[in-house]
BAVOTI-151389 format. One record per residue (C-alpha): x, y, z; residue number from 1. Coordinates in pm, 1 decimal. Example, Ala and Ser with C-alpha at 12.3 -4.5 7.8 and 13.67 -1.06 7.14 Angstrom:
% residues 2
{guro {1230.0, -450.0, 780.0}, 1} {guro {1367.0, -106.0, 714.0}, 2} 
END
This chain:
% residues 290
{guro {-15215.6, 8563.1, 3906.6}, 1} {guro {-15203.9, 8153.2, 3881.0}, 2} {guro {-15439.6, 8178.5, 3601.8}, 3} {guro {-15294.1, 8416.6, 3421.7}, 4} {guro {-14960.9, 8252.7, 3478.8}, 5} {guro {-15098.6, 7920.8, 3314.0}, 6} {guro {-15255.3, 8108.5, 3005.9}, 7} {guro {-14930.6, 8305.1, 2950.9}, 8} {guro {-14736.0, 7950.4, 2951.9}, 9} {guro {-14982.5, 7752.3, 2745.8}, 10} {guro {-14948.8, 8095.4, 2461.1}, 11} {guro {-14600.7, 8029.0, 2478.8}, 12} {guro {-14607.3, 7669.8, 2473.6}, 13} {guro {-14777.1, 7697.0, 2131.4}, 14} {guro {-14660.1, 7927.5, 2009.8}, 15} {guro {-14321.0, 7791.5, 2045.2}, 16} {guro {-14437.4, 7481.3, 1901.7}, 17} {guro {-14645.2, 7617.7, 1642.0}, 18} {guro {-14982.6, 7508.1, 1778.7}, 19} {guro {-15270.1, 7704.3, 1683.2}, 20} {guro {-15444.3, 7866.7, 1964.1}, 21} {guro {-15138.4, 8120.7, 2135.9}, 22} {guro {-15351.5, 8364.9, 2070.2}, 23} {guro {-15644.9, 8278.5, 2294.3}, 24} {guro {-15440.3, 8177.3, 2541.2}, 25} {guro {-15247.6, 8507.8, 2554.2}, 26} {guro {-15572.1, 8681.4, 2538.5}, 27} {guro {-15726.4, 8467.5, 2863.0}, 28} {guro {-15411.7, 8574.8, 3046.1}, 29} {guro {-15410.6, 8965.2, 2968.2}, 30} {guro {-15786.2, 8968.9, 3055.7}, 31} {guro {-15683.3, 8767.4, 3370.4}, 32} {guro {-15392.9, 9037.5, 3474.5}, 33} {guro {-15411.1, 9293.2, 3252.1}, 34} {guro {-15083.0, 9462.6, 3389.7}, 35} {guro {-14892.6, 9130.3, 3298.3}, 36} {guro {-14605.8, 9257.6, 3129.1}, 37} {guro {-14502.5, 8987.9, 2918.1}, 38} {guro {-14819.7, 8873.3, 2832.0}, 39} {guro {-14858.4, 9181.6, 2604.3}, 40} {guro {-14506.0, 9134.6, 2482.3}, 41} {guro {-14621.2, 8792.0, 2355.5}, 42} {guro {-14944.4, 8938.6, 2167.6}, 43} {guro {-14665.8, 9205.3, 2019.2}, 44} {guro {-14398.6, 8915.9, 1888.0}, 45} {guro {-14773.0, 8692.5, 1737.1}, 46} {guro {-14732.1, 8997.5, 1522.3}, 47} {guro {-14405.5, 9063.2, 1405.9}, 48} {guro {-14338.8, 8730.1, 1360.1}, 49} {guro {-14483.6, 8753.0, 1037.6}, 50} {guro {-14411.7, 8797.6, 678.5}, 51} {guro {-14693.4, 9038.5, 675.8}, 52} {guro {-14507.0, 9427.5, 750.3}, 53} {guro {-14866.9, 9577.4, 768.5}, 54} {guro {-14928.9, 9246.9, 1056.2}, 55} {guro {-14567.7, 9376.8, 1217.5}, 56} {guro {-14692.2, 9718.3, 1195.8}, 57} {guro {-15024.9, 9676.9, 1368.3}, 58} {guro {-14793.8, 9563.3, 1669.1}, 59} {guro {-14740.8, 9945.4, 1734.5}, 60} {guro {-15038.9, 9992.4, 1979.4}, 61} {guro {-14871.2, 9681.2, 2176.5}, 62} {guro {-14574.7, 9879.1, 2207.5}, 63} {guro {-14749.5, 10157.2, 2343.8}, 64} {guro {-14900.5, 10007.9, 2597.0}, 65} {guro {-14589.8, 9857.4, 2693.9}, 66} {guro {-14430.3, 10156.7, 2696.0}, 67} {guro {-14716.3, 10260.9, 2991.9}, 68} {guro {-14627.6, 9948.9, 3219.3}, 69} {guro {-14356.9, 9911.1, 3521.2}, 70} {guro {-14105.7, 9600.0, 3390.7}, 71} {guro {-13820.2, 9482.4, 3518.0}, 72} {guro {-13478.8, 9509.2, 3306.6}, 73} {guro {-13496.7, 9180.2, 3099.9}, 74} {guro {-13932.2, 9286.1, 3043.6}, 75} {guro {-13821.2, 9647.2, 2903.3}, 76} {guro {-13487.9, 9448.1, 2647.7}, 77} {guro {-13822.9, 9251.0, 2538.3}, 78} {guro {-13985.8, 9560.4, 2480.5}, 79} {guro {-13730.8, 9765.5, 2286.1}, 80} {guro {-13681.2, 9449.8, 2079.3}, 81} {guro {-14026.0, 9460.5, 1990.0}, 82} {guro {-13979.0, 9871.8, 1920.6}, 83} {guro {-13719.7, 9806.2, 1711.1}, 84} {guro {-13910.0, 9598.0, 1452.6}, 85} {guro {-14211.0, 9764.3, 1422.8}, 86} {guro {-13967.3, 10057.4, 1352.4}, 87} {guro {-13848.1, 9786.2, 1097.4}, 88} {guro {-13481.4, 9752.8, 1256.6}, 89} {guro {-13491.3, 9390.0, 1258.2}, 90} {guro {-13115.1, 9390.9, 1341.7}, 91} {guro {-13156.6, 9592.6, 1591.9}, 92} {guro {-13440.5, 9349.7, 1770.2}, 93} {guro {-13193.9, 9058.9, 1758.3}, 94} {guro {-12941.9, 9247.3, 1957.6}, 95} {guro {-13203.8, 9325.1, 2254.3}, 96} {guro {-13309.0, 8958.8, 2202.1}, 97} {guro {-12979.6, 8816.4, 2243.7}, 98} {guro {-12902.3, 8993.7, 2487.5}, 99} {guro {-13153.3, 8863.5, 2680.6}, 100} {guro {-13049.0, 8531.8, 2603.6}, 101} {guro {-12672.8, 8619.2, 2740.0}, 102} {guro {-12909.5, 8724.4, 3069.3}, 103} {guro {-13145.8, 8376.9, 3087.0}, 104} {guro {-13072.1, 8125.7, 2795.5}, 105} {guro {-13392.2, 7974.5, 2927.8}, 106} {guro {-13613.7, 8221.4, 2776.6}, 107} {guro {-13824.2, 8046.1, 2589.5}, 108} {guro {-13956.8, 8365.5, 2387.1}, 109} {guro {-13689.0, 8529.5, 2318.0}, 110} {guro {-13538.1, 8295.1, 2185.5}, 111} {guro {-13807.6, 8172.1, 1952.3}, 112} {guro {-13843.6, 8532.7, 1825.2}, 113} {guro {-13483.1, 8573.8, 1788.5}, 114} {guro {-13419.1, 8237.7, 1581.8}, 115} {guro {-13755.8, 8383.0, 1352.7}, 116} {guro {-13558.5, 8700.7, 1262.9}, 117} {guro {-13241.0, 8497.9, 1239.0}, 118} {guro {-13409.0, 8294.8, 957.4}, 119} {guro {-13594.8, 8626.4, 829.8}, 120} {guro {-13293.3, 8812.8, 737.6}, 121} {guro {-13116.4, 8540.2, 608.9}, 122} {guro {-12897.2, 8508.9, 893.8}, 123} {guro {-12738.5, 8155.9, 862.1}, 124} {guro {-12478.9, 8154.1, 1121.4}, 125} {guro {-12664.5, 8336.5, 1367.8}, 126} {guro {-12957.3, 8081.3, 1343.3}, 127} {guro {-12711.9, 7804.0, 1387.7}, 128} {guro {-12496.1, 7958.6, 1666.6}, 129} {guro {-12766.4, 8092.3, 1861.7}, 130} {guro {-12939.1, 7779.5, 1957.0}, 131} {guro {-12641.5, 7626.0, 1995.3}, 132} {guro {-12495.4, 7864.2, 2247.5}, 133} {guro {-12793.5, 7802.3, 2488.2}, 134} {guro {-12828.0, 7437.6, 2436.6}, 135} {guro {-12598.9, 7346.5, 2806.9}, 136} {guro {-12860.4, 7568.8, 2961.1}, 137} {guro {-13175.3, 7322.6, 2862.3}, 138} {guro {-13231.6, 6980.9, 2963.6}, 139} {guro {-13495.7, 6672.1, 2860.0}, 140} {guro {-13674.6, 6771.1, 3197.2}, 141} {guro {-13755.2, 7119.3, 3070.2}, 142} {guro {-14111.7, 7202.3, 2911.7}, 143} {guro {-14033.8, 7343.0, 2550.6}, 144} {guro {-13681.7, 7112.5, 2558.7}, 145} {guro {-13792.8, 6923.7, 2226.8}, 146} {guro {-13872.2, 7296.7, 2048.1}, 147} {guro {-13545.0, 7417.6, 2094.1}, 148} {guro {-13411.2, 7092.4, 1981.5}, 149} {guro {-13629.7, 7136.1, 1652.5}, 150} {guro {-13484.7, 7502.5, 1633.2}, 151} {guro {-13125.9, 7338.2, 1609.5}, 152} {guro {-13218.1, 7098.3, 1388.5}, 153} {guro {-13316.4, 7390.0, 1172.5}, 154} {guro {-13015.6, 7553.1, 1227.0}, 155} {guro {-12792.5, 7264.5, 1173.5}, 156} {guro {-12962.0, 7190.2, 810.6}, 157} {guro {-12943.5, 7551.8, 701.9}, 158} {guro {-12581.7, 7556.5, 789.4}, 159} {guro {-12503.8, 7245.4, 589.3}, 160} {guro {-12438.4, 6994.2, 867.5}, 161} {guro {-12738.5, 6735.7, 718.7}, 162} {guro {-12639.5, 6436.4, 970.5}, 163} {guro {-12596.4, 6611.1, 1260.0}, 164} {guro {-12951.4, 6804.2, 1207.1}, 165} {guro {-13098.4, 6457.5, 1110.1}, 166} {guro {-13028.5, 6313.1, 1493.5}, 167} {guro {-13131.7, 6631.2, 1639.9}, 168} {guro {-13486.0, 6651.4, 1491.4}, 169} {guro {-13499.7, 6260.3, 1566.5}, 170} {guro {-13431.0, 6366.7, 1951.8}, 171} {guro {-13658.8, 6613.6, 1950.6}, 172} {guro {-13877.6, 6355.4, 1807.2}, 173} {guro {-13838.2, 6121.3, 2076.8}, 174} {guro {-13940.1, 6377.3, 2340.9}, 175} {guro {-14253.0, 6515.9, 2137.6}, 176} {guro {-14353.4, 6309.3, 1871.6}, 177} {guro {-14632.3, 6572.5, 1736.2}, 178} {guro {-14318.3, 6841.1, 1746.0}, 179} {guro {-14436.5, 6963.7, 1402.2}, 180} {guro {-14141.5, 7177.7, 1397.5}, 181} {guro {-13907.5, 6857.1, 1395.3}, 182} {guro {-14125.6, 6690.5, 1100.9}, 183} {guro {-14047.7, 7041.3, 911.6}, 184} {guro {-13676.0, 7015.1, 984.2}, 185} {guro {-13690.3, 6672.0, 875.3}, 186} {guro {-13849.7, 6797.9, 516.1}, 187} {guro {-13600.2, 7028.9, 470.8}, 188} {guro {-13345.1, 6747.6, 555.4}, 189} {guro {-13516.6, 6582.5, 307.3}, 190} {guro {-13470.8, 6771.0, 14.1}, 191} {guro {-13107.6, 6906.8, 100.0}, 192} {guro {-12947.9, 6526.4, 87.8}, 193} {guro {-13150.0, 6494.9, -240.7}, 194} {guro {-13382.9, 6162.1, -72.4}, 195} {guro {-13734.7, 6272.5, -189.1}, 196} {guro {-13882.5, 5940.2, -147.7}, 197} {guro {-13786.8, 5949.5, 216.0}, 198} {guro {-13921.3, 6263.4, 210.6}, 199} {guro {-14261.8, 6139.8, 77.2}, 200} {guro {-14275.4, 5869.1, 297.6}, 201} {guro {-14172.2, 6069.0, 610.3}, 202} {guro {-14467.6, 6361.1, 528.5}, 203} {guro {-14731.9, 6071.0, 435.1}, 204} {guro {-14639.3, 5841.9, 770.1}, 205} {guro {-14634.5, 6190.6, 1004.0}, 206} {guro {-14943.5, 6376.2, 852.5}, 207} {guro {-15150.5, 6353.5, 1146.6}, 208} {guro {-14812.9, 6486.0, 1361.4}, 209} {guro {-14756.3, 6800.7, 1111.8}, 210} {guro {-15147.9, 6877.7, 990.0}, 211} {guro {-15328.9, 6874.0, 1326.1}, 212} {guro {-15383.9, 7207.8, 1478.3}, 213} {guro {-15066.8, 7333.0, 1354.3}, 214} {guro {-14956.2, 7677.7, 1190.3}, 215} {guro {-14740.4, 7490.8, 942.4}, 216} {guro {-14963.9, 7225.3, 759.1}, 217} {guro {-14978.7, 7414.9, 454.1}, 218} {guro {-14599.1, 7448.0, 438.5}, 219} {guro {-14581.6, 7097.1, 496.5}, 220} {guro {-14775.5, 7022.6, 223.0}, 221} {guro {-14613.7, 7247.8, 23.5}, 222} {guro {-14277.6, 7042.7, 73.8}, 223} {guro {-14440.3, 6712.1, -9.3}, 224} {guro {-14551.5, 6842.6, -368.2}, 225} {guro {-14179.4, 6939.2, -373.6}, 226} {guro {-14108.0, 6551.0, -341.1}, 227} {guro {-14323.1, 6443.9, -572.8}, 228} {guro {-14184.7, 6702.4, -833.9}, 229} {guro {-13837.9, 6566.9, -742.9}, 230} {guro {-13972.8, 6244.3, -858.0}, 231} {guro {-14093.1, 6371.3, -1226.3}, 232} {guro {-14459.4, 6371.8, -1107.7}, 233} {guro {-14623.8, 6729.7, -1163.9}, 234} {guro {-14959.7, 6615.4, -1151.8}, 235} {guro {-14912.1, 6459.5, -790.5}, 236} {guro {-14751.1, 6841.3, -698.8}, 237} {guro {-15039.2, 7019.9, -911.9}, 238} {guro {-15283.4, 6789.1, -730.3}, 239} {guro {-15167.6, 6883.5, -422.9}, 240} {guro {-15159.6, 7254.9, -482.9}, 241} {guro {-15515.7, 7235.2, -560.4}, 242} {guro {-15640.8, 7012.9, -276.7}, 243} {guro {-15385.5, 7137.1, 52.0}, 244} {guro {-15201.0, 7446.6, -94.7}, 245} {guro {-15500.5, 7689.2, -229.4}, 246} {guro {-15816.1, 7486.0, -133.9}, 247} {guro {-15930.5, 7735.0, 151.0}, 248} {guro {-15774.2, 8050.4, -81.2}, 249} {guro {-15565.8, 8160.9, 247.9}, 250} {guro {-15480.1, 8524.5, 237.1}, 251} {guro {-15173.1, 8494.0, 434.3}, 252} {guro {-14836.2, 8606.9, 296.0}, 253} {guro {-14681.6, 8281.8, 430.3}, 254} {guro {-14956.8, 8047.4, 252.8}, 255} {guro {-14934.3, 8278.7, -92.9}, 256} {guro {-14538.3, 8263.2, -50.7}, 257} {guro {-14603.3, 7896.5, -81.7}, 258} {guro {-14829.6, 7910.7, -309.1}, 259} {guro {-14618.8, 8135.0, -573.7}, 260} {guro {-14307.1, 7900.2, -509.4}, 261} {guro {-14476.7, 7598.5, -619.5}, 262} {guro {-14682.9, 7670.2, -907.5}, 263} {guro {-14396.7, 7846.0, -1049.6}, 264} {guro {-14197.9, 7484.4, -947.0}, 265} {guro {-14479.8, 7273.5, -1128.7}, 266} {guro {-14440.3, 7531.3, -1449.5}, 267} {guro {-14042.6, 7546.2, -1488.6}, 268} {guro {-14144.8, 7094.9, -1455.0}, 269} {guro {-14354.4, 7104.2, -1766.8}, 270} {guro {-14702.7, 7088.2, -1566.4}, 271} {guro {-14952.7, 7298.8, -1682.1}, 272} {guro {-15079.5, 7608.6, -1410.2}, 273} {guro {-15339.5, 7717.2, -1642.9}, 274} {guro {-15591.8, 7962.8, -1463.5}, 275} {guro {-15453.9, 7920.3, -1110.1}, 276} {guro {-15219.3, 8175.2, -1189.2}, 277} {guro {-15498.5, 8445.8, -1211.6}, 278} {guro {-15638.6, 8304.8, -910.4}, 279} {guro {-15288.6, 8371.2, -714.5}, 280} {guro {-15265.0, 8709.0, -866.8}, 281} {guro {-15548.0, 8833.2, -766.4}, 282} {guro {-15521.1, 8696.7, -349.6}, 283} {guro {-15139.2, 8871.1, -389.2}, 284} {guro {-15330.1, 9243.6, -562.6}, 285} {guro {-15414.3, 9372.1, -184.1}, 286} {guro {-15043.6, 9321.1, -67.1}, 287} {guro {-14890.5, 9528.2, -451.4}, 288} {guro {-14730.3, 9840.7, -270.2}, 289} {guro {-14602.7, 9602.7, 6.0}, 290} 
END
């Protein structure tokens, strides 16, 4: 239906843009049609996108109902991608994914799923390559056209090519200035051409860009104390751990991942960890046999 139609594209949208709130939206649309094919493959990939295998496992019932509905060829590639890594065969996923991609480079969802496992298994060319095959595809007058720019500028970075990824996340900028994506590219940019005062400044000027009702503020965070470390200051990067990093205790893998990387940073600096450490051990216990 229209409704459901303009739920499902508002999940996407934020999902693709890492926007909190995909998952209400994806939930309005499957209660709106609740034989909308793709709108259950989204709710499966807000899953296995995660660094959380007992989140990617929970994706199973997802699957099954999938498995239930009528789809059209490019729907069921979407659903055996989504079999294959709940059955933990990430590899396998990116192969359905791209080759839905070779079908519609325009699809917005696969190829923010694919470009998540690319980066999850390490895959450095692939996350390059792949956004760069469908770039001629996209176009400035496209909704999502300043994501996939973000994802390039991503890919660029990781692959080494620092000033070309720089004027990619600036374009991507200049379409979407709250692309909090882009602002994350530009950390990373950051911090691989060794400029960590930049990097503060860029992070400190953009907070309201990469902090507001995004998935990725504590990340963010986590790459300013990085700065500041770069810059001899591991009470600044303690300070920050304290106030942004563990304030609200998150129990997500993502947030401890974080979490673990810095204080262990701010320790091999000189700073002093103290009791946090016990603190961080105790929010990983639940995850041990992971």
């Amino acid at each position: 239906t229209p409704a459901a139609l303009a739920a499902y594209e508002q999940a996407v949208f934020a999902f693709q843009n890492w926007r909190r709130g995909a998952d209400d939206h994806v939930a309005a649309a499957v209660r709106e049609a609740p034989d909308f094919v793709m709108a259950h493959a989204l709710q499966g990939y807000m899953l296995v996108c995660s660094r959380d295998p007992d989140q990617v496992r929970s994706a199973l019932p997802v699957v099954e109902r999938l498995s239930n509905l009528p789809a059209s060829d490019r729907e069921r590639l979407h659903f055996s991608a989504l079999a294959a890594v709940v059955g933990d065969d990430y590899e396998g996923a990116k192969r359905h994914l791209g080759r839905i991609l070779d079908l519609d480079p325009r699809d917005a969802l696969a190829l923010h799923v694919a470009h998540s496992f690319d980066h999850l298994t390490g895959d450095i060319d692939c996350l390059n390559e792949r956004v760069a095959a469908v770039l001629p595809a996209w176009s400035s007058e496209l909704v999502g056209y300043s994501a996939v720019l973000a994802m390039h500028a991503f890919g660029l970075e990781e692959a080494g090519e620092f000033q070309r990824a720089e004027r990619t996340a600036l374009a991507a900028l200049a379409l979407d200035g709250a692309n909090a994506r882009a602002h994350h590219a530009m950390a990373h940019i950051f911090e691989m051409t060794d400029r960590p005062e930049a990097g503060v400044r860029w992070l400190s000027e953009h907070r309201d860009q990469w902090q507001t009702d995004t998935v990725v503020a504590t990340h963010c965070w986590w790459h300013l104390a990085l700065f500041h470390l770069s810059l001899g200051d591991s009470d600044r990067a303690l300070a920050l751990y304290d106030r942004r990093v563990r304030a609200a205790r998150s129990p997500e893998i993502a947030d401890l991942i974080d979490a673990s990387a810095l204080l262990w940073r701010i320790q091999l600096y000189g700073g002093e960890p103290g009791h946090r450490w016990m603190e961080l051990a105790n929010a990983w216990a639940p995850h041990i046999d992971d």
